[in-house]
C-alpha positions in Angstrom: 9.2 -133.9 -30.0 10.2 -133.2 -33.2 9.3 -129.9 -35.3 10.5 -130.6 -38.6 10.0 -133.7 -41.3 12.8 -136.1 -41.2 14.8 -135.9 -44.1 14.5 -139.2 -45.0 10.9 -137.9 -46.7 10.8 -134.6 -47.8 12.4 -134.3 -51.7 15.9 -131.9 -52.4 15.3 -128.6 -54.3 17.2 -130.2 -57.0 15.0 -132.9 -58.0 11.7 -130.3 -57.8 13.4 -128.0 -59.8 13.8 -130.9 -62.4 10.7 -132.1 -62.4 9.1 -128.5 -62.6 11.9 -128.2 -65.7 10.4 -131.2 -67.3 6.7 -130.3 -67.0 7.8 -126.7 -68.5 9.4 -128.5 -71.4 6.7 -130.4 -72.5 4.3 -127.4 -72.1 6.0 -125.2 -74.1 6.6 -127.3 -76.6 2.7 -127.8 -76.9 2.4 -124.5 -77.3 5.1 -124.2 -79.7 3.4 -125.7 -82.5 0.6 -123.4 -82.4 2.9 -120.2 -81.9 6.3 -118.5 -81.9 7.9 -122.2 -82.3 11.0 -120.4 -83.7 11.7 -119.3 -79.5 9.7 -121.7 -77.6 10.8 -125.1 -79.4 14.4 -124.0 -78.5 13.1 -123.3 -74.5 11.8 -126.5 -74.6 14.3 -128.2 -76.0 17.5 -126.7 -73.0 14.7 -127.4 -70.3 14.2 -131.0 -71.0 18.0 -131.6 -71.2 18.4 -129.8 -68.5 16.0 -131.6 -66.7 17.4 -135.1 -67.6 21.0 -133.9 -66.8 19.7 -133.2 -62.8 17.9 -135.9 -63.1 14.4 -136.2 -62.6 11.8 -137.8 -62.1 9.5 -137.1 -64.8 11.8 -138.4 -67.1 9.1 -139.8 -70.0 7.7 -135.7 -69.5 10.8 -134.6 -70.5 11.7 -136.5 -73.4 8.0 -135.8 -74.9 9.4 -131.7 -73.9 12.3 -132.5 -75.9 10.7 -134.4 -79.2 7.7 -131.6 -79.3 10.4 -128.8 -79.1 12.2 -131.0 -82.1 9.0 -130.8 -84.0 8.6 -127.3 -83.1 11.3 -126.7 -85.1 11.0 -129.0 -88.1 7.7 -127.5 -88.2 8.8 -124.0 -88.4 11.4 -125.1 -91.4 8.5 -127.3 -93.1 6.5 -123.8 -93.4 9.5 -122.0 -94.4 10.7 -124.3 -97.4 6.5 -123.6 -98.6 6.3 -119.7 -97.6 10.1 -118.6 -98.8 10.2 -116.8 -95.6 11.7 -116.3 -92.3 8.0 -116.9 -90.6 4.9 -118.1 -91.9 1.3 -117.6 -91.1 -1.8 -119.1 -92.0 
């Protein structure tokens, strides 16, 4: 009788924790480009890498996390070449 799963088909922390990492990326990169891009684009941006360096799964997640946090912040310096200011609004 055996009371735990083998460990043949339960997934390591490590690989969850990238994956979650990934999915965070890409969501706060999303929500970046509506608001405060100028913190979240960076977030987004060292959780995709540092979902890709552990390795996970949800690799194409990550790397959309990484090119929205990108944009997050070429958007924020497109606004502030037009506003002449630090932040910009609507």
């Amino acid at each position: 009788m055996q009371l735990t799963a083998p460990a043949t088909t339960t997934r390591s922390t490590g690989t969850r924790d990238a994956d979650g990492m990934a999915v965070a990326s890409f969501i706060l990169g999303l929500l970046g480009l509506l608001v405060l891009n100028v913190f979240l684009g960076p977030i987004a941006i060292a959780l995709a890498g540092a979902a890709l360096w552990r390795g996970t799964a949800r690799r194409g997640r990550a790397f959309l996390g990484l090119g929205l946090g990108v944009a997050d912040l070429l958007v924020l310096l497109a606004f502030m070449q037009v506003d002449s200011t630090v932040s910009w609004s609507f």
